[in-house]
C-alpha positions, 0 to 999 in steps of 0.5 A: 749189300750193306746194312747202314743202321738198325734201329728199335722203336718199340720192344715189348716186355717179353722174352720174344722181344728180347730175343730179336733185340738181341739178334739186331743188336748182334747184327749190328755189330756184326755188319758195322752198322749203327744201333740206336733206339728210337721213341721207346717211352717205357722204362721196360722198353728201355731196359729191354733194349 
């Protein structure tokens, strides 16, 4: 199994989602694949990620 890419289209202000951000982009880098965001319009989305 390869994983090709991951990408984030909505995070939430909260630890929780800071959390899961954090394992998909580790998972990311661990699998080689590629980690992008998509459609996050706030500037706390963005800073989450």
């Amino acid at each position: 199994m390869k994983l090709d890419r991951v990408v984030v289209q909505h995070v939430d202000h909260d630890e929780t989602s800071q959390a899961v951000v954090e394992s998909l982009v580790t998972i990311g880098h661990t699998t080689g694949a590629l980690v992008g965001a998509e459609y996050l319009e706030t500037d706390e989305g963005i800073e989450t990620f």
